[in-house]
C-alpha positions as CSV (number, residue, x, y, z in Angstrom):
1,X,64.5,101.4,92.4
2,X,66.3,99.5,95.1
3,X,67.3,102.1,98.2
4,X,70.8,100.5,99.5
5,X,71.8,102.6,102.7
6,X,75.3,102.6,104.0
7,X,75.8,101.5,107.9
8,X,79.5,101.9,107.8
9,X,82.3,100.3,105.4
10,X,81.3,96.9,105.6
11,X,77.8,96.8,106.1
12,X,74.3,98.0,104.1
13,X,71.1,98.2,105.1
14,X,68.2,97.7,102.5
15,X,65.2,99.5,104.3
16,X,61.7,98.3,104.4
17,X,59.4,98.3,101.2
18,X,56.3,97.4,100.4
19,X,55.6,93.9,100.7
20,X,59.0,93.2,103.1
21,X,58.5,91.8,106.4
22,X,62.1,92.8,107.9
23,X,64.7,95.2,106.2
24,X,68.1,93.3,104.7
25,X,71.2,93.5,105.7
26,X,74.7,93.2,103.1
27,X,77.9,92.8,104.8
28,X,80.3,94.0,101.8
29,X,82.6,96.7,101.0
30,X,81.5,99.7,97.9
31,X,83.2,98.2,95.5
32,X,81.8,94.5,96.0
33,X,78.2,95.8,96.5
34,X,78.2,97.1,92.8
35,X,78.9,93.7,91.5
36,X,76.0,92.4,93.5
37,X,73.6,95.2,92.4
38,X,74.6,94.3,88.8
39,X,73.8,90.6,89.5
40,X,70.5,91.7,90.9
41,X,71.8,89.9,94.7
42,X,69.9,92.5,96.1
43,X,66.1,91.7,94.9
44,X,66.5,88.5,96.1
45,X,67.4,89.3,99.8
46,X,64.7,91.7,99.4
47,X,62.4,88.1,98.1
48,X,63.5,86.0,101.3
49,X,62.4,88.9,103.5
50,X,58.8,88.9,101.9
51,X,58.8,84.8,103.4
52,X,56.5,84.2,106.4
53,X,57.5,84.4,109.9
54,X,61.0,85.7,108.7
55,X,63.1,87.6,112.0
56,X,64.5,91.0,112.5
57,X,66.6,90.5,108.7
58,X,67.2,89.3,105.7
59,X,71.0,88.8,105.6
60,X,74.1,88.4,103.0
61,X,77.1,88.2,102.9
62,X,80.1,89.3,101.0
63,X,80.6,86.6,98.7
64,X,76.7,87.2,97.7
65,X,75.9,86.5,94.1
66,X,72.9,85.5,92.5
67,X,71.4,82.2,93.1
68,X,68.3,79.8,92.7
69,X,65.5,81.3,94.4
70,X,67.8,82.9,97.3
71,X,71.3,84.3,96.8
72,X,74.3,82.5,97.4
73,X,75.7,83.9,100.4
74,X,72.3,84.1,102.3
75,X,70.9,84.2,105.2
76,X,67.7,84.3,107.3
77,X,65.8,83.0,110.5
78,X,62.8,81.9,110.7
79,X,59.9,81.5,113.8
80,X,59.7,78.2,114.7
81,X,56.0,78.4,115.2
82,X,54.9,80.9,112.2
83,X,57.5,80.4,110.3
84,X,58.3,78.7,107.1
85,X,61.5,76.3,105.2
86,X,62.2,76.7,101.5
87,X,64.4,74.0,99.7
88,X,65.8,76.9,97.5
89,X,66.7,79.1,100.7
90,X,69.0,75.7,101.3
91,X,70.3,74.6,98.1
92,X,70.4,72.1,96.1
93,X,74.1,70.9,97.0
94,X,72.8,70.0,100.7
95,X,75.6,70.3,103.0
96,X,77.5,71.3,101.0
97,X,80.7,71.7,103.5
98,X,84.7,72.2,104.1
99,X,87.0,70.3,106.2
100,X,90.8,71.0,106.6
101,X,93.0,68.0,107.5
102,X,96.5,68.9,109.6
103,X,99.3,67.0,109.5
104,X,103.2,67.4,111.1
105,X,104.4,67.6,107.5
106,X,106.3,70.8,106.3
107,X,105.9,72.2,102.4
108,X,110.3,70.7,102.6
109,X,108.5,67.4,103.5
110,X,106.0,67.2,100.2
111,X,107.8,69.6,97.7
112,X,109.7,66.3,95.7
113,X,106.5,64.1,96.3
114,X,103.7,66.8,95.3
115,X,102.9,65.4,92.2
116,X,102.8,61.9,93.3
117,X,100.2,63.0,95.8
118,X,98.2,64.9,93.4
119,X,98.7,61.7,90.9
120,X,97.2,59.4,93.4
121,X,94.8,61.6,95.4
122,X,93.6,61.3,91.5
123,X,93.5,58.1,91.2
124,X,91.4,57.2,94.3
125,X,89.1,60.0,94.7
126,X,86.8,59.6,91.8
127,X,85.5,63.4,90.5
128,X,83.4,65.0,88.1
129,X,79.9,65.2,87.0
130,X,78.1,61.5,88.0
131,X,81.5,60.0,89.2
132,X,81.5,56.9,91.2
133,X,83.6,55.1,93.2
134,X,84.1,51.9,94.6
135,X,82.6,51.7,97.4
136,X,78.6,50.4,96.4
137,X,76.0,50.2,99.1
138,X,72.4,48.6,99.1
139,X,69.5,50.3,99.8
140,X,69.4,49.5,103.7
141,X,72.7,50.4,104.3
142,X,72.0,53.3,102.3
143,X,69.5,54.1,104.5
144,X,71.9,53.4,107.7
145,X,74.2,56.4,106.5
146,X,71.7,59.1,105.3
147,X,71.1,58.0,109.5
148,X,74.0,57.8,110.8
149,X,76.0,60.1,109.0
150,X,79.9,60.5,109.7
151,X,79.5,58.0,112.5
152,X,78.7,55.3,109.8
153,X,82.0,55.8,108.4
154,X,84.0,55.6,111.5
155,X,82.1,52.4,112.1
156,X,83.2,51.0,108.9
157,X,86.7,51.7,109.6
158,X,86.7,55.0,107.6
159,X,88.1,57.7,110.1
160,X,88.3,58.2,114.2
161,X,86.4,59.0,117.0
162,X,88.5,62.8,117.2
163,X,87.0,62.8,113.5
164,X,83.6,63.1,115.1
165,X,84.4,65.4,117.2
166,X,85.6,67.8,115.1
167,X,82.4,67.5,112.6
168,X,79.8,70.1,113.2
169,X,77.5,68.3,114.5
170,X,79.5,65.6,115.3
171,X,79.0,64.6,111.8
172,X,75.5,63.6,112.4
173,X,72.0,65.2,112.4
174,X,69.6,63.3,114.6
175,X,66.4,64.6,113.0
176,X,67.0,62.8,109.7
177,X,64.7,60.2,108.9
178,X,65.6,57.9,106.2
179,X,62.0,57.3,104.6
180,X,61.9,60.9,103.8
181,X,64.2,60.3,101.0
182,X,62.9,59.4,97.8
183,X,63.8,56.3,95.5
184,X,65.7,58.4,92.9
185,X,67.7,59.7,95.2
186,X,68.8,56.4,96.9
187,X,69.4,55.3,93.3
188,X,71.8,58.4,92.8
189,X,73.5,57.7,96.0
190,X,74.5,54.5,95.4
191,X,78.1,54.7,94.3
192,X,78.8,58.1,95.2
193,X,79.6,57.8,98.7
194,X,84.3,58.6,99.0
195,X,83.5,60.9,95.4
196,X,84.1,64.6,95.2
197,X,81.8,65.8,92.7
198,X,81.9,68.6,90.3
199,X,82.0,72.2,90.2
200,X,83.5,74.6,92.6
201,X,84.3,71.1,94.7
202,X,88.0,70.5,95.1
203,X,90.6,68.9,97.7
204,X,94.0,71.0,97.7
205,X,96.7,70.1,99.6
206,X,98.3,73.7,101.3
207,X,100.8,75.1,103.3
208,X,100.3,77.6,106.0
209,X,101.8,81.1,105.1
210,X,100.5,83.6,107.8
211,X,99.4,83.4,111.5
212,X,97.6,86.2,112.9
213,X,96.5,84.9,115.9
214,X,99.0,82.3,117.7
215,X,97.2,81.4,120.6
216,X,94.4,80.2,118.9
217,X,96.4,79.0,116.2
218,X,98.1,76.8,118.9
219,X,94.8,75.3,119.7
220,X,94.0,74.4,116.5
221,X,97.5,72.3,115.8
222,X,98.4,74.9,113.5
223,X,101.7,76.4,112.7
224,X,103.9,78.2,109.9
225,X,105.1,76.2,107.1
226,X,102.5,73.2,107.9
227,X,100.9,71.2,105.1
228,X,96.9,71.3,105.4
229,X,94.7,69.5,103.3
230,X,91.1,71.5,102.4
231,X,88.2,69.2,101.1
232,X,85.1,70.7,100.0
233,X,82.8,68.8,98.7
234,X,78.7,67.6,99.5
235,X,75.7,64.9,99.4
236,X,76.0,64.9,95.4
237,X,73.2,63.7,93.7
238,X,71.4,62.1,96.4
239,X,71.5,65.6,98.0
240,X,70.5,67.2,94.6
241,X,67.6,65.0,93.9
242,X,66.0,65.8,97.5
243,X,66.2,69.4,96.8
244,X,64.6,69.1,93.8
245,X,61.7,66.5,95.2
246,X,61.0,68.9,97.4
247,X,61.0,71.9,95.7
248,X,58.5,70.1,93.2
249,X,56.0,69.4,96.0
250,X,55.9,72.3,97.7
251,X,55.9,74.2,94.5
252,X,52.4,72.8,94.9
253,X,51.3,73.8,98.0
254,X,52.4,76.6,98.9
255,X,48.8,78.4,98.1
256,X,47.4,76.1,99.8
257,X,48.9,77.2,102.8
258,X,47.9,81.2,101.6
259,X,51.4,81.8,100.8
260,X,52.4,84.2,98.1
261,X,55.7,83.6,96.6
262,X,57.8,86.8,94.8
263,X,59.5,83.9,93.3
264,X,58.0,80.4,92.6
265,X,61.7,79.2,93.3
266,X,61.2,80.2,96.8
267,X,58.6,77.7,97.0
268,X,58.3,77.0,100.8
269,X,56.0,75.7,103.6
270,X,55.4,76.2,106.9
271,X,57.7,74.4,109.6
272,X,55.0,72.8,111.4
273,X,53.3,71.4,108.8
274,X,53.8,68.1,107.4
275,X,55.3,68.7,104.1
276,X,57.7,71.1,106.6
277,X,58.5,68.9,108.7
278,X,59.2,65.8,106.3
279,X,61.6,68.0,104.0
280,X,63.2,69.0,107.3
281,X,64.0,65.1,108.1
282,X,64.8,64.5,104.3
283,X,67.5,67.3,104.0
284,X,68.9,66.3,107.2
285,X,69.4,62.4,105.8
286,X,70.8,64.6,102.8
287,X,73.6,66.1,105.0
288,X,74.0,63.0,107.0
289,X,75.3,61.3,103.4
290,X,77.5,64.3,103.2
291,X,79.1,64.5,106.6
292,X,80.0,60.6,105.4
293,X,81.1,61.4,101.8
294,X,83.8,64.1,103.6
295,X,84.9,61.6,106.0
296,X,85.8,58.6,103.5
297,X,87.4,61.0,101.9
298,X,89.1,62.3,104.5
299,X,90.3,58.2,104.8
300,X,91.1,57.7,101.1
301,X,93.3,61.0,101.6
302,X,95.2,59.8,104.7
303,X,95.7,56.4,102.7
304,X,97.3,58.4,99.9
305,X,99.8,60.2,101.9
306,X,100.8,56.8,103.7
307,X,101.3,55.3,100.4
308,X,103.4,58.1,99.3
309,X,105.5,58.6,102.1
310,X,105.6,54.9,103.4
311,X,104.8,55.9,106.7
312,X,101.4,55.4,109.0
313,X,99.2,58.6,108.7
314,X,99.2,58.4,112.5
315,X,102.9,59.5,112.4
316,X,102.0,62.3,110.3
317,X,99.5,63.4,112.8
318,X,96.8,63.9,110.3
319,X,94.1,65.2,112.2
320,X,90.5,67.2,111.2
321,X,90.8,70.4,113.0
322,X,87.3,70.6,112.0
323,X,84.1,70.5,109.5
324,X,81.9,73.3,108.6
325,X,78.6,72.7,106.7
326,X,76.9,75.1,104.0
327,X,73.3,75.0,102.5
328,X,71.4,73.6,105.5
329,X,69.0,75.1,107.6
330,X,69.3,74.0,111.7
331,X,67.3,74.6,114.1
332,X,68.8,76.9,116.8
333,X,68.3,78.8,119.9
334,X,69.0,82.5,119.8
335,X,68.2,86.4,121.6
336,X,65.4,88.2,119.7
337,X,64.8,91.4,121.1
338,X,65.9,90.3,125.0
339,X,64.2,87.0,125.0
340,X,65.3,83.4,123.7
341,X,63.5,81.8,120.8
342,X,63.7,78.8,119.1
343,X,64.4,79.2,114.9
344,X,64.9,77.9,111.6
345,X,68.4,79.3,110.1
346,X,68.8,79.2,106.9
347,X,72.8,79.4,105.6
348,X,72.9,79.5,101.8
349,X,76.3,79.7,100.8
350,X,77.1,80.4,104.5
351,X,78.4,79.1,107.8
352,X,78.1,78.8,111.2
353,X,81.0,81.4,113.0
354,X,79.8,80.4,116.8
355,X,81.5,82.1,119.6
356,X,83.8,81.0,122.7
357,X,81.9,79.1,125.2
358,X,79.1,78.1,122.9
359,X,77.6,74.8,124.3
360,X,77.3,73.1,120.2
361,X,81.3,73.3,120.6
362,X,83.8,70.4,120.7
363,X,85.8,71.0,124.2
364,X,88.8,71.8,122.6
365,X,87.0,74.8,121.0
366,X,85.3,76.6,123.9
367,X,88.0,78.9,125.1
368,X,88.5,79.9,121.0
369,X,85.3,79.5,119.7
370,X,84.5,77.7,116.4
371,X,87.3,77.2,113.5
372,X,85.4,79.0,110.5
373,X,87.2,77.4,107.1
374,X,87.2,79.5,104.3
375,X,88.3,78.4,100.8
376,X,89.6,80.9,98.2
377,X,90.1,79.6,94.4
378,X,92.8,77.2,93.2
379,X,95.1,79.9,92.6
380,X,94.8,81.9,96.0
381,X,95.0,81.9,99.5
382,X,92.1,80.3,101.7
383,X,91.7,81.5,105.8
384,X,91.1,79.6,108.9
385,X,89.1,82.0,111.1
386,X,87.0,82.2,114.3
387,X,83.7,82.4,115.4
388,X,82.8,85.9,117.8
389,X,80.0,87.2,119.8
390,X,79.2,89.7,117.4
391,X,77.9,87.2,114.6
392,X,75.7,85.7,117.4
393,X,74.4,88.7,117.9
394,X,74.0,90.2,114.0
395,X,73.8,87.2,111.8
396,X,72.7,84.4,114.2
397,X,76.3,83.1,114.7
398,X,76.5,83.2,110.4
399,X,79.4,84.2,108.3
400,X,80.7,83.7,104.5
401,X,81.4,80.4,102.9
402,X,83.9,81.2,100.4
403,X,85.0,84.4,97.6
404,X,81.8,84.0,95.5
405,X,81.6,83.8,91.9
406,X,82.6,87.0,90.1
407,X,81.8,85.2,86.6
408,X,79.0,82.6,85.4
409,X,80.7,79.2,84.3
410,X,79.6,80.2,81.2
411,X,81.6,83.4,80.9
412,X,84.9,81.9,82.8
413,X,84.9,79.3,79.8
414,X,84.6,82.2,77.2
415,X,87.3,83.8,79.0
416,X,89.3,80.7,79.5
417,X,88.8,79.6,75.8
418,X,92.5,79.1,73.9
419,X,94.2,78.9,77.6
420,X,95.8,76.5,79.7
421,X,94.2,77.0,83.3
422,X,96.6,74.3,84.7
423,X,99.9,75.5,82.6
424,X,99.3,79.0,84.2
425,X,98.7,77.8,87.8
426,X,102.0,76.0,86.9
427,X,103.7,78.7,86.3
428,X,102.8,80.3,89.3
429,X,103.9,76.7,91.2
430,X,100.8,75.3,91.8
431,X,99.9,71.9,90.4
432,X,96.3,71.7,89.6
433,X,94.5,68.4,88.1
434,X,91.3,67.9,86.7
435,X,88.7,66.2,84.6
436,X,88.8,68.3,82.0
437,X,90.0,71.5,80.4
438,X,86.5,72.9,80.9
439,X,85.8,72.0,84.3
440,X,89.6,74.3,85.1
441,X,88.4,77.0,83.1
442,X,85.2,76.9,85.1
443,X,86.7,77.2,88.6
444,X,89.6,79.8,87.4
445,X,91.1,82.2,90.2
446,X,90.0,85.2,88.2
447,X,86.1,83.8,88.3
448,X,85.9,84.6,92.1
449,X,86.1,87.3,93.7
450,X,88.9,88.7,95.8
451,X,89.1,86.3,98.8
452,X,91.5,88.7,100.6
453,X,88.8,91.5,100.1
454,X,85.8,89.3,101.4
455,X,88.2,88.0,104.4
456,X,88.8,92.0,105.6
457,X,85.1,92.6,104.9
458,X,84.0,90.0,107.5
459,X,86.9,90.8,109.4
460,X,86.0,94.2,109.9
461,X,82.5,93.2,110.6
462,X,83.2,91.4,113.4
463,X,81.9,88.4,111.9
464,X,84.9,86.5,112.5
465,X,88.6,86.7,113.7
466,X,91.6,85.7,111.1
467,X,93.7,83.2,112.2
468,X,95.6,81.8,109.7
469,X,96.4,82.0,105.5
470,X,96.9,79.0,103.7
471,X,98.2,79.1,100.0
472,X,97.5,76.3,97.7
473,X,100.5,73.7,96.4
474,X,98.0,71.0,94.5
475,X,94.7,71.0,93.7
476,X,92.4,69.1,92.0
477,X,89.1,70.1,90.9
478,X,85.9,67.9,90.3
């Protein structure tokens, strides 16, 4: 039996057992926490805090659900001397991130030209499993964006210098190191570079329902009524194939290093050593790919609008407020019991929520601290929030990624079987486009959890400050 002790409303505390290194931590509400208990969340936080050289927790949060190895919605620290990294802490989907796109246009501006938009955004933004597009690099310039990243794309004429600077990261990792990668994965990356991929990825153009916090909402060029566009998408199967490479290899020798795994999909090694190190620099290429897949996309998207409305996407003002990555694992500075240490984070299904003032922050962000972008489902409202103290000092600047799966694919297609996903969301005035039938029934509102819920959880955890609610006009899903 799992002991699950409650803190206060929106946070549990998994004590020590045998074989745990630190205790775990949920942020969730009662009800929420039962779901996760039945998904058996919980014995896999209690797994990743069994991992060497773990700190202080092993953390979730409230869109937690079961996932390869680690739960989706984890995350942990690691000493950056004892310490070790586990592909399947990360994910396979490697930066896996969001980026919302302002603009000066009003839901009056789009509401006779949504489905043109949607129509086109269709047309030039391949998606679904293996898409490609039409952009086809060689192997060396391959290379030059797994790199270079984001900045690769501005270089080609795919996006701005203010695009970089609202990319965590600035849209590029510097420890990546191109021969970390493997063949197969160049050859998967190939023509995938401007595609959004499958799944839970999606782009849906919004319009801005709620501000809760105009000051900051100010800073962020956001105002009632706006149209937003939210892109969510990753490093596809290059960023798959890395995962798995790794996971294969260290799969291997992780006894040899005297580890003992809970769960061979936790397969890790230690940071310093060479098989560390080299998946370190291979899943940082990995995200460099993705940080460049978002911003041609983020291109392809303003090119649709101007084509739709006639106008330069200048005059629309359609700017990144910013980018936020998931599945990654950075290496940070943070305060462990007084004292400043170096360490590997690990954010499964999770995202950086860094304070005001924090030096990793664009300019334009220091007196708000970071935009935090969280998506709902196609059929409800996603947030713009803001980074606080209080993660930095609880979850190592860390909060959720999304509403989390209530229901397996498999089950939302049982459910779904017989229905029309997109003639409901009609009905509701939401146009929704996808490959298939399937894929809709797959990503169905009523297969996530309650994003309002999992907003007031981290909300009322401190984790992060609402800002804004966005409610989705279009969508189309991979």
């Amino acid at each position: 039996m799992i002991s699950i002790e409650k803190i206060n409303d929106f946070k549990w505390l998994i004590p020590r057992m045998e074989g745990m290194r630190v205790p775990g931590i949920i942020y969730i509400s009662e009800k929420l926490l039962n779901k996760a208990v039945s998904e058996k969340a919980p014995e896999q936080i209690i797994n990743v805090s069994k991992l060497p050289g773990i700190v202080k927790y092993s953390l979730a949060m409230p869109d937690v659900h079961w996932g390869y190895g680690a739960p989706i919605g984890g995350v942990g620290a690691f000493d950056a001397e004892s310490g070790v990294i586990a592909p399947g802490f990360v994910g396979y989907d490697l930066n896996c991130g969001v980026r919302l796109i302002r603009s000066n246009l009003t839901a009056d501006d789009v509401k006779n030209k949504l489905e043109d938009l949607i129509n086109l955004l269709f047309t030039n933004i391949p998606c679904g499993v293996g898409s490609t597009g039409a952009l086809k690099l060689k192997r060396k310039d391959l290379e030059k964006v797994t790199a270079e990243g984001a900045e690769w794309a501005v270089k080609n004429g795919f996006g701005t210098a203010g695009d970089l600077e609202n990319t965590e990261e600035n849209g590029r990792i510097k420890e990546a190191d191109p021969d970390a990668v493997g063949n197969r994965a160049y050859e998967r990356g190939t023509s995938q570079l401007g595609t959004l991929g499958s799944g839970n990825h999606f782009i849906e153009i919004q319009r801005v329902a709620d501000i809760y916090d105009k000051t900051a909402a100010d800073s962020f060029g956001i105002f009632p009524g706006q149209i937003t566009v939210m892109v969510h998408s990753g490093s596809r199967g290059l960023g798959y194939q890395v995962c798995g490479d790794y996971l294969d290899r260290f799969g291997r020798v992780a006894a040899d290093y005297g580890i003992k795994l809970s769960d061979r999909q936790l397969a890790c090694a230690p940071v310093s050593s060479k098989e560390g190190r080299r998946y370190f620099r291979a899943m940082n290429a990995a995200a460099n790919y993705a940080f460049a897949n978002r911003q041609i996309m983020t291109h392809l998207i303003r090119e649709t609008f101007s084509s739709v409305f006639g106008v330069p996407y200048e005059k629309m003002q359609m700017s990144l407020v910013y980018d936020v990555t998931h599945n990654i694992c950075k290496i940070e500075k943070h305060t462990v019991d007084g004292r400043e240490k170096t360490l590997y984070v690990h954010r499964k299904g999770a995202t950086r929520a860094f304070p005001k003032g924090h030096p990793q922050l664009p300019e334009r962000y220091r007196s708000t601290g970071q935009p935090v972008i969280i998506p709902g489902t196609m059929g409800t409202s996603s947030y713009i929030l803001v980074g606080t103290e209080k993660a930095m000092e609880e979850t190592w600047g860390s909060t959720c990624h999304g509403a989390g799966r209530m229901m397996s694919r498999h089950q939302a297609v049982k459910e779904g079987r017989n229905r029309s996903i997109a003639g409901e969301l009609a009905g509701r005035g939401i146009l929704a486009k996808g490959v298939s039938g399937k894929g809709l029934a797959e990503e169905m509102p009523e297969a996530y959890k309650d994003i309002d819920e999992v907003i007031e959880i981290v909300e009322g955890a401190g984790l992060s400050g609402k800002i804004a609610r966005m409610v989705p006009l279009a969508v189309i899903k991979g």
